[in-house]
MIMI-797014 format. One line per 2 residues: number of its first residue (from 0); their letters; for each residue x negated, y, z of N, C-alpha, C. Coordinates in steps of 0.2 Angstrom, whole numbers. Atoms other than C-alpha are relative to their C-alpha. Layout:
// residues N
NUM	a	X/Y/Z/X/Y/Z/X/Y/Z; ...
//
This chain:
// residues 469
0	xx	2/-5/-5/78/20/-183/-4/5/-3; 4/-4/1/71/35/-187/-6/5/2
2	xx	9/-1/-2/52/39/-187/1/6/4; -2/-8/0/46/56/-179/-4/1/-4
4	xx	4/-4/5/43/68/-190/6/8/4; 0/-6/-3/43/88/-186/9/1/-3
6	xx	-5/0/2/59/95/-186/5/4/-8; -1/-5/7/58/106/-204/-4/-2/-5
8	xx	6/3/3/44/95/-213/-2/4/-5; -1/-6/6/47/106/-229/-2/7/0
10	xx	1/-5/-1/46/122/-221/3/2/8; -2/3/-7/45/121/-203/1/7/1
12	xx	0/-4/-1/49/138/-195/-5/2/6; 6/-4/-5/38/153/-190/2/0/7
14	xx	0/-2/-7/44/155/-174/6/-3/2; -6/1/-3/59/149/-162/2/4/2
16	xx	-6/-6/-2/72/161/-163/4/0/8; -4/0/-8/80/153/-147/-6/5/6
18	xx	6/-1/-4/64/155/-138/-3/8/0; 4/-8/3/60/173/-145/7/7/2
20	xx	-7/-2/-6/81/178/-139/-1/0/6; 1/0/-8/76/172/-122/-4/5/3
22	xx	5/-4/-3/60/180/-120/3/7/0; -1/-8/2/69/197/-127/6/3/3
24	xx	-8/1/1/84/195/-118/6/1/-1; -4/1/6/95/193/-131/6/-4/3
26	xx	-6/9/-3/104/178/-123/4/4/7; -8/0/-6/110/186/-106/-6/-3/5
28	xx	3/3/-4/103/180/-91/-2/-5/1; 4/7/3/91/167/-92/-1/-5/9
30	xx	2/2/-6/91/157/-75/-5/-5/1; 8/5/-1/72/149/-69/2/-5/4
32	xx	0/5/-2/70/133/-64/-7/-3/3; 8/-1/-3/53/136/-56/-1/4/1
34	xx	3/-6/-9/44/145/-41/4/-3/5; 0/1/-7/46/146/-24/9/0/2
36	xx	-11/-2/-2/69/151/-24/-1/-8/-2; -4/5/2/71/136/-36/-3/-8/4
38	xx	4/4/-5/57/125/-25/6/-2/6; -2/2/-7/67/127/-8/6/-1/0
40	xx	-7/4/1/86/124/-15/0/-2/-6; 0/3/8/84/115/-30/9/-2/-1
42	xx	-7/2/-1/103/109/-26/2/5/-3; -3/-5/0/110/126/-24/-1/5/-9
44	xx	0/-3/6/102/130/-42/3/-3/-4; -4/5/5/111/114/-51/7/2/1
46	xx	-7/0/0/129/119/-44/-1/7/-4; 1/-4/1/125/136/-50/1/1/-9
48	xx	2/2/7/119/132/-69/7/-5/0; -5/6/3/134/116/-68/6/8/-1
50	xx	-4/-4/1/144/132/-68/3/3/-8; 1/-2/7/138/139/-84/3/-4/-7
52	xx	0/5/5/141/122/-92/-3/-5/0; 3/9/0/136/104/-95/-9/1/-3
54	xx	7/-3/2/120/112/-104/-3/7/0; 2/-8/1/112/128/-102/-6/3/-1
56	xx	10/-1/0/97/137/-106/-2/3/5; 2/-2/-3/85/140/-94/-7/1/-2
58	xx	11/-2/1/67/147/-91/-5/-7/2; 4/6/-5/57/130/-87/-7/2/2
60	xx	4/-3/-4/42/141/-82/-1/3/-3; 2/-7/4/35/156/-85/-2/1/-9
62	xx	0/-3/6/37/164/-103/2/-8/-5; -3/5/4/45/144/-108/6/-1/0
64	xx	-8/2/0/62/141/-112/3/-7/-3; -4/5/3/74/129/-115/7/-2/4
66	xx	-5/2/-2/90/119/-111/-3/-5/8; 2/6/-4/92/107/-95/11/-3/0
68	xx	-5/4/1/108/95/-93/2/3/8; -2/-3/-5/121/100/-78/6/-5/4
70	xx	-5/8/-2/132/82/-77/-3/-4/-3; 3/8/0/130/66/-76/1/-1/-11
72	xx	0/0/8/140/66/-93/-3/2/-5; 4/-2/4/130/77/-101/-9/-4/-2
74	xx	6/5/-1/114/66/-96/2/-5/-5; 1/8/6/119/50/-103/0/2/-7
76	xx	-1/-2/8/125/59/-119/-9/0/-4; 6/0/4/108/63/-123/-6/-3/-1
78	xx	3/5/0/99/47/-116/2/-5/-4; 0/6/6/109/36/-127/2/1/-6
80	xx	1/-1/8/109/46/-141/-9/1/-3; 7/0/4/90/45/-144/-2/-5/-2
82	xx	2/-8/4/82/45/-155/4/1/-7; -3/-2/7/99/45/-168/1/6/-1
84	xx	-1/-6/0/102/62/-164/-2/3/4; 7/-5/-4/88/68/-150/-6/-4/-2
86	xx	6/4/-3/72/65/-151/-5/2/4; 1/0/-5/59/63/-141/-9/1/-1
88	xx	8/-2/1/42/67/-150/0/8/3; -2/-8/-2/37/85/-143/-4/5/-8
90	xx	3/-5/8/30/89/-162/6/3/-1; -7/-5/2/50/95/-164/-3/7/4
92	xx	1/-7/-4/45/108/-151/-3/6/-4; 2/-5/7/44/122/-165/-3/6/6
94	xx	4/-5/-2/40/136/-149/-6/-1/1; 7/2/-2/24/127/-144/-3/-2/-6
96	xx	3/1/5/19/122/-163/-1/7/-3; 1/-4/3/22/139/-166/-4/7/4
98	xx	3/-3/-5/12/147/-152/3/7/4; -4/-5/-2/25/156/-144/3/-2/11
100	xx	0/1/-6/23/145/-128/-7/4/5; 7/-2/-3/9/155/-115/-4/-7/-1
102	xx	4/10/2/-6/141/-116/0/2/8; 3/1/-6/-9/145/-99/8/0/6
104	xx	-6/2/-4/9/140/-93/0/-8/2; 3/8/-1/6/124/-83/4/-4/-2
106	xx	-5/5/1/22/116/-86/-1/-5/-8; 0/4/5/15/112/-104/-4/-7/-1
108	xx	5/9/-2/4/97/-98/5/-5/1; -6/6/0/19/88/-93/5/1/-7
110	xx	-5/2/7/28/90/-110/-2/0/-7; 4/-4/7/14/93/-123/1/-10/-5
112	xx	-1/8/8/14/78/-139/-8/-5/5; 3/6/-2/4/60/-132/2/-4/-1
114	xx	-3/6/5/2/45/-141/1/-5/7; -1/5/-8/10/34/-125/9/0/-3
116	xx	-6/0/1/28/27/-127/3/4/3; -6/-7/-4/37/42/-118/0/4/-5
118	xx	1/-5/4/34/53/-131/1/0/-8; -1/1/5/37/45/-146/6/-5/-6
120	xx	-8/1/2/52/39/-156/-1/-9/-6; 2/8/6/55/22/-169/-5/-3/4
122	xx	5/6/-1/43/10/-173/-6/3/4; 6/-2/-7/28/20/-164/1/-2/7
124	xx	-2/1/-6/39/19/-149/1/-6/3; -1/6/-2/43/3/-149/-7/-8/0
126	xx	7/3/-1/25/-3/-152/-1/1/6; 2/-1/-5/19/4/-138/4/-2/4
128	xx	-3/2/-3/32/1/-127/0/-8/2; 0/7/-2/30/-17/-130/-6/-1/3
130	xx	8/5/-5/12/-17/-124/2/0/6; -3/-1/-8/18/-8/-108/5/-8/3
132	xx	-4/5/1/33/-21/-107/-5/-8/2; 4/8/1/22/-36/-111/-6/1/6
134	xx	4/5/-5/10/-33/-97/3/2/7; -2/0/-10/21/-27/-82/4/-6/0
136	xx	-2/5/-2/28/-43/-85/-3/-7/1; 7/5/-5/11/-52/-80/-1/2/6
138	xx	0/-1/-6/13/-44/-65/2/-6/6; -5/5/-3/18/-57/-52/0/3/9
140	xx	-2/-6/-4/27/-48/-38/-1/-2/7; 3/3/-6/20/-60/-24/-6/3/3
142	xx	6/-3/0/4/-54/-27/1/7/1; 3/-9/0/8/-34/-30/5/-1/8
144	xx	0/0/-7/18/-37/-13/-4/0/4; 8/0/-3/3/-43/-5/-4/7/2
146	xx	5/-7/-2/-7/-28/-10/3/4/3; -3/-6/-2/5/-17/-5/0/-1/9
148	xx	2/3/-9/6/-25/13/-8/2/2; 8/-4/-2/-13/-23/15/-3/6/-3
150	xx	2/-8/1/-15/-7/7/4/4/6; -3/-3/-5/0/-1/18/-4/0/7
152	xx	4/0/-4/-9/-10/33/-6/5/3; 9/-5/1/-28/0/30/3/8/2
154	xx	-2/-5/-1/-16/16/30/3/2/5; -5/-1/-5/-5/14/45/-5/-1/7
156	xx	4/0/-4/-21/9/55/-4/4/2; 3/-6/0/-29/24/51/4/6/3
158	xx	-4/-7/-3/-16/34/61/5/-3/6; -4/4/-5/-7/21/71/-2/3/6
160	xx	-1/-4/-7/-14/30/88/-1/5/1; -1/-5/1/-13/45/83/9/3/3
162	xx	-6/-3/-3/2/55/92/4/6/-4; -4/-6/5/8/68/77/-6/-3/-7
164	xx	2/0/5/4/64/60/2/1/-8; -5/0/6/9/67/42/0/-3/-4
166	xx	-6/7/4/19/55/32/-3/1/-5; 1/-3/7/15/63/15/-8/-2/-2
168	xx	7/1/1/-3/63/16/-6/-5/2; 2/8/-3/-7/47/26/3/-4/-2
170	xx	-3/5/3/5/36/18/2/1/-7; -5/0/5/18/41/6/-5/2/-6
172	xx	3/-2/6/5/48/-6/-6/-4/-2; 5/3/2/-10/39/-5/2/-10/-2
174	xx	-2/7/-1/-1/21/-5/-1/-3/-9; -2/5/6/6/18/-22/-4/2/-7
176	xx	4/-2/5/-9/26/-33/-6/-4/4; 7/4/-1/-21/14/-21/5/-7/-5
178	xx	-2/6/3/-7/1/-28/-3/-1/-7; -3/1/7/-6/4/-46/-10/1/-4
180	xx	6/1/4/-25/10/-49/-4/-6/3; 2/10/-3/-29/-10/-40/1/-1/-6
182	xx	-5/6/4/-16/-16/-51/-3/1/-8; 6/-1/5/-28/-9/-67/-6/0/0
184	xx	5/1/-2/-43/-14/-61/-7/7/1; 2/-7/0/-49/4/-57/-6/-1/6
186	xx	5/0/-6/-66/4/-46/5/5/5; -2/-5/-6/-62/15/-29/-4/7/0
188	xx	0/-8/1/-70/30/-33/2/3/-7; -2/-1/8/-66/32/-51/8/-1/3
190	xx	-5/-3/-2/-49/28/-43/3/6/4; -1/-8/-3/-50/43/-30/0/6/-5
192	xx	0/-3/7/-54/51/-46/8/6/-2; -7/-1/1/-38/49/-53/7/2/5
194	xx	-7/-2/-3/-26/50/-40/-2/8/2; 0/-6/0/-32/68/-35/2/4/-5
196	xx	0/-4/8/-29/73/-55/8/-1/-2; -6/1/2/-13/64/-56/7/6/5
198	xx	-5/-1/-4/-5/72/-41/-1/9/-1; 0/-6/4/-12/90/-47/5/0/-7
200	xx	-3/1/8/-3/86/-65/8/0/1; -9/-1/-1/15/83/-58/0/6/3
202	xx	-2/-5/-4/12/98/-46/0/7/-7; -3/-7/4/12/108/-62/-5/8/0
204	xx	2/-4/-1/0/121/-56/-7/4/-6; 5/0/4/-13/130/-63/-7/-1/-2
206	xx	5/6/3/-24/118/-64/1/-4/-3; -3/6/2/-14/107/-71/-5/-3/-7
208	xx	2/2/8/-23/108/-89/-7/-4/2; 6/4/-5/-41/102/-78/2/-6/1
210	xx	0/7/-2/-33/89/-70/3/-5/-6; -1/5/5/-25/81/-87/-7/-1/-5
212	xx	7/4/2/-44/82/-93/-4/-4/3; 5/3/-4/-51/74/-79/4/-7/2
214	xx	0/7/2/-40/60/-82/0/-4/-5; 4/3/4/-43/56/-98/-6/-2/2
216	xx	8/3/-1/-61/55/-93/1/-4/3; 1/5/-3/-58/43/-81/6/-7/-2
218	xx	-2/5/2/-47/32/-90/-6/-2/-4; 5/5/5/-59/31/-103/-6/-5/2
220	xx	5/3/-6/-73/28/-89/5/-9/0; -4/6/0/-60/12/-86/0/-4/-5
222	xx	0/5/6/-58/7/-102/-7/-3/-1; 6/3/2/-75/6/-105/-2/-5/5
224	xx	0/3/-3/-77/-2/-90/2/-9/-1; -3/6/-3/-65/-16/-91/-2/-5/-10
226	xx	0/2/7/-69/-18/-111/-7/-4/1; 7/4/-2/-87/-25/-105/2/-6/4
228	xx	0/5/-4/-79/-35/-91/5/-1/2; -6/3/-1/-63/-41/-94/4/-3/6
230	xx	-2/5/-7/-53/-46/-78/8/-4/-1; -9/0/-2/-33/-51/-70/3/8/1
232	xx	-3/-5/-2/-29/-34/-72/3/6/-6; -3/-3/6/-18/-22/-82/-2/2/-5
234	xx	5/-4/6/-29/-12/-92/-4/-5/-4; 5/4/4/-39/-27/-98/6/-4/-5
236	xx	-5/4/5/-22/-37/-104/2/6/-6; 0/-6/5/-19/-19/-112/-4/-2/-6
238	xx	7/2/3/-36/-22/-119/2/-6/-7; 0/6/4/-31/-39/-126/7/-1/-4
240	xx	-9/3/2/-11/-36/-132/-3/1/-9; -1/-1/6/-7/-39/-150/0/7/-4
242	xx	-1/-7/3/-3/-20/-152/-6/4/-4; 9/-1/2/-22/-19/-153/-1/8/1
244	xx	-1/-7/-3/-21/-1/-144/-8/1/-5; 6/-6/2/-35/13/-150/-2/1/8
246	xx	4/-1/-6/-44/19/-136/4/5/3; -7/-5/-1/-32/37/-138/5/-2/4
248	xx	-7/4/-4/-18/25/-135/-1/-3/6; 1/4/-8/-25/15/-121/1/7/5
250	xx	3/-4/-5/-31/31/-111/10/2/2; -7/-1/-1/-11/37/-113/4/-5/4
252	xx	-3/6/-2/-4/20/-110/1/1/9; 3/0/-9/-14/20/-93/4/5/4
254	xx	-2/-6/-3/-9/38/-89/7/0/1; -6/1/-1/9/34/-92/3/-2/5
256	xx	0/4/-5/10/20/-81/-3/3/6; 2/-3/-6/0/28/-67/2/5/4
258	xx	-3/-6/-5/8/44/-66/8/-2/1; -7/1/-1/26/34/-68/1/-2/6
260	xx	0/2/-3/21/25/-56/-2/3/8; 4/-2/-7/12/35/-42/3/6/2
262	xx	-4/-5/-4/20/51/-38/7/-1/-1; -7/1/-2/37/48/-42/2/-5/5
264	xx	0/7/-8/35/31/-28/-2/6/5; 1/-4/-7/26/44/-18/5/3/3
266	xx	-3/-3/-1/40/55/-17/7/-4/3; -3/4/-2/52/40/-16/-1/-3/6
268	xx	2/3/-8/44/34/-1/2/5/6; -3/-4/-4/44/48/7/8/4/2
270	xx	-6/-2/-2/62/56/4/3/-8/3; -3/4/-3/66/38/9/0/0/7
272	xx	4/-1/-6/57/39/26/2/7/3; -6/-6/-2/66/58/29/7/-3/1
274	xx	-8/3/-1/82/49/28/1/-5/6; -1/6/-6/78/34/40/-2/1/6
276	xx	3/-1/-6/68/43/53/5/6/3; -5/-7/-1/82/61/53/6/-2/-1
278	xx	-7/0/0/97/54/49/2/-6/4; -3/4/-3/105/47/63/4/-6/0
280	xx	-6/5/2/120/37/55/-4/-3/-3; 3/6/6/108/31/42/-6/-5/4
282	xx	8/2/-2/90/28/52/4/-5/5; -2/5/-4/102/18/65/2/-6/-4
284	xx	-5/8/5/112/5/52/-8/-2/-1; 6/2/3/94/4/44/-3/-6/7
286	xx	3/6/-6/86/-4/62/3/-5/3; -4/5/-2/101/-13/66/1/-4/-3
288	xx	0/5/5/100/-23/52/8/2/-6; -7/0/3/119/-16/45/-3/2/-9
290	xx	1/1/8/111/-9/28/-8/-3/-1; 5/-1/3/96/-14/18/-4/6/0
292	xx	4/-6/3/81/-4/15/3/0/-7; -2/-3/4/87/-7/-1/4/4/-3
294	xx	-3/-4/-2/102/0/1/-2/8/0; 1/-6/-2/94/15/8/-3/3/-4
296	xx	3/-4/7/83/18/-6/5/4/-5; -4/0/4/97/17/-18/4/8/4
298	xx	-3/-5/-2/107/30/-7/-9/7/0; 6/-4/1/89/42/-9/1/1/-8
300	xx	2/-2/7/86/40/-27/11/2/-3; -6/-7/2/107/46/-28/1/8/2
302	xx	0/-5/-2/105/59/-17/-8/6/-2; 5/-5/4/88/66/-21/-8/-5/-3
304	xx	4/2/6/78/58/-35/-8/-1/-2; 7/-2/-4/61/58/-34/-5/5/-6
306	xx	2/-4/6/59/64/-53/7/5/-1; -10/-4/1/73/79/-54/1/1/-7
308	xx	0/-3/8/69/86/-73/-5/-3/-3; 2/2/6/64/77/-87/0/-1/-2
310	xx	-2/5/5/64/67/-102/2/5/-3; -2/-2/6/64/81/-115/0/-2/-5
312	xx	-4/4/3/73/77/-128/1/9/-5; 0/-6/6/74/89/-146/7/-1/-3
314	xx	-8/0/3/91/90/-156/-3/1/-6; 2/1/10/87/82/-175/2/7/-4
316	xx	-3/-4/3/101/94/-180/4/5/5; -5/-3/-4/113/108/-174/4/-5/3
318	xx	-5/4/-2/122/100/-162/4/3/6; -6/-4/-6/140/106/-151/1/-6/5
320	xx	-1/6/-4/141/96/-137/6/5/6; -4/-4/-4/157/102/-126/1/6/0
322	xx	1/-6/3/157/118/-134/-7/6/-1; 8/-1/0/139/121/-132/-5/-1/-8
324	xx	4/0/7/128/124/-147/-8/0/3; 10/0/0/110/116/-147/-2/0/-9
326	xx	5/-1/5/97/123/-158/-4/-5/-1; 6/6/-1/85/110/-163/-8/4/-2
328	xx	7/1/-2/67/109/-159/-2/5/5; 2/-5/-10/70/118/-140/2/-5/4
330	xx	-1/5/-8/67/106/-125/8/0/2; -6/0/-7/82/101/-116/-3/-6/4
332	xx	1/5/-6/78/93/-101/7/-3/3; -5/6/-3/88/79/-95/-3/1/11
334	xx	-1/-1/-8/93/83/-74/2/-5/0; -5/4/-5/94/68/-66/2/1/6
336	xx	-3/-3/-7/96/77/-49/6/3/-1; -7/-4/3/109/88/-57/7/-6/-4
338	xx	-1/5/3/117/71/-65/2/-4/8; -4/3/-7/118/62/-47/3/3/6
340	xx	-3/-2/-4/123/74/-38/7/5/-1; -7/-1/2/138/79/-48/6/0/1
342	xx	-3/1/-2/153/81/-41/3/-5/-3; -4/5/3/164/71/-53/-2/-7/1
344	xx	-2/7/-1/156/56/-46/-2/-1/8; -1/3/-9/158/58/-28/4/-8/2
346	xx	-3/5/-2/169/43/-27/-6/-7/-1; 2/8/1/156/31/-34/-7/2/4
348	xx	7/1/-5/140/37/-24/2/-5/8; -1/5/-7/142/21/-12/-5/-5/0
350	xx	4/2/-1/131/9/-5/0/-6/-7; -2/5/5/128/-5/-19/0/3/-8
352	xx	-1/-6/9/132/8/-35/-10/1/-2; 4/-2/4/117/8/-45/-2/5/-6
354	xx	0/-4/8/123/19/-60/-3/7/0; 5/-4/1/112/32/-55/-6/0/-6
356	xx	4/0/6/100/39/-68/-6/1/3; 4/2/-2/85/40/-56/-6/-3/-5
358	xx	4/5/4/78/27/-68/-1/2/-7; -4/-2/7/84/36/-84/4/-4/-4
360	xx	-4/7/1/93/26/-95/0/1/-9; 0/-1/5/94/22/-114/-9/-3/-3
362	xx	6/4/5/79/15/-126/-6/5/4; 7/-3/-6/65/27/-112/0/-2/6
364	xx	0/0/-6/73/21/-98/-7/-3/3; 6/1/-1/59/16/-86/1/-8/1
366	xx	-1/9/1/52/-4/-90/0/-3/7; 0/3/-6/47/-7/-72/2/1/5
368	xx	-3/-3/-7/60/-3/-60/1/-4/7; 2/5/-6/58/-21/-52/-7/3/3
370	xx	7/-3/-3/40/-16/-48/-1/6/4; -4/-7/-4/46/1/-43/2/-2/7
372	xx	-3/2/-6/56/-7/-30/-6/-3/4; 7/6/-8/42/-21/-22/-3/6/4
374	xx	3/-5/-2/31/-5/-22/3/4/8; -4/-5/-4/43/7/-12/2/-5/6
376	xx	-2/2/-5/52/-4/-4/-2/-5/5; 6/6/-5/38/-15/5/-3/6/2
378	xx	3/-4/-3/29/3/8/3/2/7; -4/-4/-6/45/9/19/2/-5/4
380	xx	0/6/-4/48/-8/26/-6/-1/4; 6/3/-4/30/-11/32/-1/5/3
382	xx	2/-3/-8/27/6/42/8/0/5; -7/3/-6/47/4/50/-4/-5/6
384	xx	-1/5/-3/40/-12/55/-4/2/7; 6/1/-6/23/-5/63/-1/7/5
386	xx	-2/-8/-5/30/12/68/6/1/1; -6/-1/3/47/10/69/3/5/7
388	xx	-1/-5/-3/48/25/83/-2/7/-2; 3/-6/2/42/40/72/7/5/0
390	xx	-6/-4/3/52/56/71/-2/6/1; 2/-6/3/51/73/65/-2/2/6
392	xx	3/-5/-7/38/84/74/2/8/-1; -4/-4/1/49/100/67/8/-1/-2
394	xx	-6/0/1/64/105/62/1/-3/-8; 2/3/5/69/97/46/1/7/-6
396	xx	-3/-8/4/76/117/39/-10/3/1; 4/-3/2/56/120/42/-5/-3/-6
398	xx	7/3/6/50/107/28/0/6/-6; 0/-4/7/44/113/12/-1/-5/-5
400	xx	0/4/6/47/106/-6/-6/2/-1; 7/0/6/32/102/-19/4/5/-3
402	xx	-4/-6/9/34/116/-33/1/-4/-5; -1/2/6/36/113/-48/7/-1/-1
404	xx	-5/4/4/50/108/-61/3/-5/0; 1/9/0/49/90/-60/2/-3/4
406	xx	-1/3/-6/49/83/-45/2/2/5; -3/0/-4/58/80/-30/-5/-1/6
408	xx	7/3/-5/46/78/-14/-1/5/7; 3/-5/-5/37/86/1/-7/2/2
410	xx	5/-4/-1/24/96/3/-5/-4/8; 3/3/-6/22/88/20/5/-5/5
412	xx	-8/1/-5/34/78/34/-6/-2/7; 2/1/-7/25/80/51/4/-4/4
414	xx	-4/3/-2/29/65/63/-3/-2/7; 1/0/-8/30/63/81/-3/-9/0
416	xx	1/7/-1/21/44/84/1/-3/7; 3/0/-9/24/38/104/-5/-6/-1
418	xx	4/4/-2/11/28/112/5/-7/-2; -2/7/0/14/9/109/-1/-6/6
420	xx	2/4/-5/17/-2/121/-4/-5/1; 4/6/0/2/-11/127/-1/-7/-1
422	xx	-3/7/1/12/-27/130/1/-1/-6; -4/2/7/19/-28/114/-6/-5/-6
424	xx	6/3/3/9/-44/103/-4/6/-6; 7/-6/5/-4/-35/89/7/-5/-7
426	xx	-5/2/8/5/-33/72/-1/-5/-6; 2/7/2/6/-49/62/-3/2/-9
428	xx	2/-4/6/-3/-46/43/3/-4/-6; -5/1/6/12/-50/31/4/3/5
430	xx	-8/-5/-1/29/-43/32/4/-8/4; -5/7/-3/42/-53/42/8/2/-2
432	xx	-8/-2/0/57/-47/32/-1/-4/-8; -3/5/9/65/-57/14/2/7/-6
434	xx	-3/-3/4/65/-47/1/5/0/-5; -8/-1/0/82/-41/-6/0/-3/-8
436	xx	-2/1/6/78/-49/-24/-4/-7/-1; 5/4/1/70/-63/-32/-6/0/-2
438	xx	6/-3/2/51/-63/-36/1/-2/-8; -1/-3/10/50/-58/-57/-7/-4/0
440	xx	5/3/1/35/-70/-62/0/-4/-7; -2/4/7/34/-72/-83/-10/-2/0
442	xx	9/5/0/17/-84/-90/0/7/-6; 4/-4/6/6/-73/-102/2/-1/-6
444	xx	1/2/8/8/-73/-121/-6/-3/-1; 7/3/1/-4/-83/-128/-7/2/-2
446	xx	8/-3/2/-17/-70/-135/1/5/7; 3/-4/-5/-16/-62/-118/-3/-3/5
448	xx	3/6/-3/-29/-69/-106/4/0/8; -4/2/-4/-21/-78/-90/-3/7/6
450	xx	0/-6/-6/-22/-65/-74/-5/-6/6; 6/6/-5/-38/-72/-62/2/3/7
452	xx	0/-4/-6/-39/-58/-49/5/4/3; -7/-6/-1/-24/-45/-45/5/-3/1
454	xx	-7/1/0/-10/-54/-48/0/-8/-2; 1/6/1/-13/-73/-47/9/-2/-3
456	xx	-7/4/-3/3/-85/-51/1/-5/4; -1/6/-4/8/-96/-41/1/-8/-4
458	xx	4/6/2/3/-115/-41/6/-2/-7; -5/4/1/14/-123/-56/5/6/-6
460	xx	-3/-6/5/21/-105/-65/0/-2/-4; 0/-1/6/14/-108/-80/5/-6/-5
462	xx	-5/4/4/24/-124/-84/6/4/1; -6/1/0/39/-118/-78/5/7/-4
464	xx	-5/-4/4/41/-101/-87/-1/-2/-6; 1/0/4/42/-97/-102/-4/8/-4
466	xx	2/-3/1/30/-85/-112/5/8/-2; -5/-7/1/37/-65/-113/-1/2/-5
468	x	5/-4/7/37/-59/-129/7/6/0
//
């Protein structure tokens, strides 16, 4: 498998000609995939570009270029050819090593070179990755259920008699980065911290570069924190993995997980929760017990994804894909919204069909998509249960999308809440529904210490698994 290394090690090139045809426009009409047009129909831009072809270049923000993916087949091609013939380090990125990206274009924060497994290709890749790997499968899903139930509870209490409120900024977003920074043993202000940095860093804006330094600072704050006082919690198994992380890589690690984890759930929860409360055919099978929440999730991340653009990916060499010619070492962004919502597989978008790419797919796909699910699907489970009468407090043609390139989301979802009926008992503090999978529960590696606090196991686990290596 091979290492990264830049794309011309010998003589790397002054400048990317792609990048320098674009700006000059040399190429022809360059279509952007950011602002306010591509924010409000992001659809209507993918069928648009699927026009031009399975790959095409686009602007990914102001004065940056590159490729994005326009079908599904085009997507997989280039998730399961990495890293033999894409890769995934952003040192190929010859515009940005060659200082031809603006510094002051926020979208470089989400694509710029970090030592964290998303970024990095071979054995680098596969080290890290197994730390991540080896400790979200110390998670024991009993437990992150749990918290998610009592975090959801704290946040659903806090508006439950409130008569209009917003989904986004009372639930959907504050939920699964109170989950995930618990589940790393993060104090609560140092966690408030983080989540206001993270949810800046996917928005892309122009603070982005701020908020990716104010979350290193606060991972490290954590590290150092947890490196004095060991506990049951991610960061300190981190701490303790064979990989023997650096502190660099720790802070990354963290950052990876947190932000894989906390806005794209946020946005998931949310588009899920616009579908079950506006869509009549759906919001009704959901209460009537005919589908799953799962189910319904599953039809969300087909329909609209919670990550739409990612997972740049460099071309080693010239490569013709469908008559397409990729330069190497210019972004191509992989469209999983553009990828699910492809014509050619209208027949298999049905209930049950998971081959959506939501998750990504190939040696990056994402490790914790179990996790994923408990998260989501216990968040949009538990307020159904405790507000299962909410519904839009405008028109759904007046929501607004999040900016940016990346994600799929909403800015806001105003919701009508009625009075509750007096009579009705007080809401019981667990869920009363079976979740749609079995609970995931591996024993620790041996040099990783057992989990005390967060994520206990249950009585008798540890005979009966077997250690995850």
């Amino acid at each position: 498998m091979p290492n990264s290394q830049p794309v011309s090690p010998e003589l790397p090139p002054a400048v990317c000609p792609f990048s320098q045809q674009a700006a000059q426009g040399e190429l022809g009409d360059i279509p952007s995939i950011h602002g306010p047009e591509f924010a409000a129909d992001p659809r209507a831009t993918y069928e648009k570009l699927r026009e031009r072809g399975p790959i095409v270049p686009v602007e990914i923000d102001k004065g940056m270029y590159g490729y994005i993916t326009t079908t599904y087949r085009a997507a997989l091609h280039l998730l399961r050819h990495t890293p033999d013939l894409f890769a995934k380090d952003p040192h190929h990125w010859v515009a940005l090593s060659s200082g031809q990206v603006p510094e002051d274009t926020p979208a470089v924060s989400m694509m710029q070179p970090r030592d964290n497994a998303l970024w990095l290709d071979g054995m680098p890749h596969t080290r890290l990755r197994g730390s991540i790997t080896d400790t979200v499968e110390l998670v024991d899903s009993h437990a992150l259920e749990g918290a998610v139930v009592r975090i959801a509870d704290t946040l659903i209490d806090a508006v439950a008699d409130q008569e209009e409120f917003d989904l986004v900024s009372a639930f959907s977003d504050p939920l699964p980065l109170q989950v995930i920074i618990e589940m790393f043993g993060c104090p609560p202000v140092l966690g408030t911290r983080m989540i206001t940095a993270i949810g800046k860093l996917f928005d892309a804006g122009a603070d982005a570069a701020a908020a990716n330094a104010e979350i290193v600072a606060c991972c490290l704050e954590l590290i150092e924190l947890r490196r004095a006082r060991p506990s049951g919690d991610a960061t300190s198994w981190l701490l303790a993995h064979p990989a023997r992380l650096t502190d660099a890589e720790m802070v990354q690690q963290i950052l990876l997980v947190a932000g894989a984890g906390s806005t794209p759930s946020s946005n998931l929860i949310a588009n899920a929760l616009l579908l079950m409360i506006d869509d009549p055919a759906f919001s009704g099978s959901v209460y009537e017990g005919v589908h799953s929440v799962a189910e319904a999730m599953d039809q969300v991340l087909w329909e609209d994804p919670p990550i739409a653009n990612f997972s740049p990916l460099y071309a080693r060499m010239p490569e013709t894909y469908e008559g397409v010619r990729l330069e190497p070492g210019v972004p191509i962004l992989v469209s999983f919204a553009a990828a699910n919502s492809d014509p050619a597989l209208a027949r298999f978008r049905r209930a049950g069909n998971r081959a959506h790419l939501a998750f990504s797919a190939g040696v990056h796909a994402c490790p914790a998509v179990d996790l994923a699910r408990v998260i989501t699907e216990t968040a949009v489970e538990r307020i159904l249960d405790r507000l299962p009468d909410l519904s839009l407090a405008v028109d759904r043609a007046d929501l607004v999308r999040r900016p940016g390139t990346f994600h799929s989301g909403w800015t806001a979802l105003p919701v009508v809440n009625p009075p509750s009926d007096p009579s009705a008992p007080p809401h019981p503090g667990a869920t009363t529904w079976t979740p749609s999978r079995p609970p995931h529960r591996a024993a620790p590696s041996a040099s990783i210490p057992q989990p005390t606090t967060f994520m206990p196991k249950a009585p008798g686990s540890e005979q009966q698994d077997q250690p995850s290596r």
